[in-house]
C-alpha positions as CSV (number, residue, x, y, z in Angstrom):
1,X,37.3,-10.9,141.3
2,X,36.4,-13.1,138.6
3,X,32.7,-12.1,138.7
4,X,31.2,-9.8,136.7
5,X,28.6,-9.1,139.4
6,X,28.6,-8.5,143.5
7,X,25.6,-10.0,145.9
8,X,24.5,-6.8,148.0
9,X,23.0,-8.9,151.3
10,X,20.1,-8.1,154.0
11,X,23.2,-7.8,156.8
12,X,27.0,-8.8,157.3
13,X,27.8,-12.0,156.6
14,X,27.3,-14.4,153.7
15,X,24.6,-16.3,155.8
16,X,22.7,-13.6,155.1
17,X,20.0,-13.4,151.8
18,X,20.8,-12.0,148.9
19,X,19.1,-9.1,148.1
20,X,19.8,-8.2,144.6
21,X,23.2,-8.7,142.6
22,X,25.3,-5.2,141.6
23,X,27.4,-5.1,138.1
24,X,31.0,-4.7,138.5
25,X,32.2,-1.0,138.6
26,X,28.6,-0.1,140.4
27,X,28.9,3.2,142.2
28,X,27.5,2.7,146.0
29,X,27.1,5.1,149.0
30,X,28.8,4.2,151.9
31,X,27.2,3.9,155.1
32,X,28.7,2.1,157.6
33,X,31.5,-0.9,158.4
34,X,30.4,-3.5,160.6
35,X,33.2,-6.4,161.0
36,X,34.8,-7.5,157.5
37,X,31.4,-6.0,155.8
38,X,30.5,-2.5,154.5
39,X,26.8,-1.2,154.6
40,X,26.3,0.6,151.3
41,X,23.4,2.2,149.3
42,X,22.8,1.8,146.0
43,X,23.1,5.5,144.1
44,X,20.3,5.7,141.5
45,X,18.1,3.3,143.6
46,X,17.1,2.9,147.5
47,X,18.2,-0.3,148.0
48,X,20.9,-0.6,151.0
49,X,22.9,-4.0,151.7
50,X,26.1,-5.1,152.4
51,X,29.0,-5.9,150.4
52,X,31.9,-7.9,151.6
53,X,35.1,-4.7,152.0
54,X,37.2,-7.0,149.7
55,X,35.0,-5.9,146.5
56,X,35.3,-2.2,147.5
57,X,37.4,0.6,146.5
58,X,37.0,4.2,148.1
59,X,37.1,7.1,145.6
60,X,36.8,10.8,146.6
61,X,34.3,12.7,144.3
């Protein structure tokens, strides 16, 4: 990714708005996976989008 920066959408698919924009390295919450898309929640906020699975790496905590 060339982008310092990931769009978190209002549902799966990039027709979808944009609800906010993440920073690279942002811890999320993961949800769901609908299709090619993950539903995710922000950590130290509410906000819950999606984020295309390409941009996401799992890590056990």
């Amino acid at each position: 990714m060339t982008s310092k920066t990931l769009n978190l959408r209002e549902g799966p698919g990039s027709e979808y708005d944009i609800i906010t924009t993440l920073p690279l390295h942002k811890e999320l919450i993961y949800l769901a996976m609908i299709g090619d898309w993950v539903k995710v929640k922000s950590r130290n906020e509410e906000t819950t989008g999606f984020v295309h699975y390409k941009y996401v790496v799992v890590v056990d905590k």
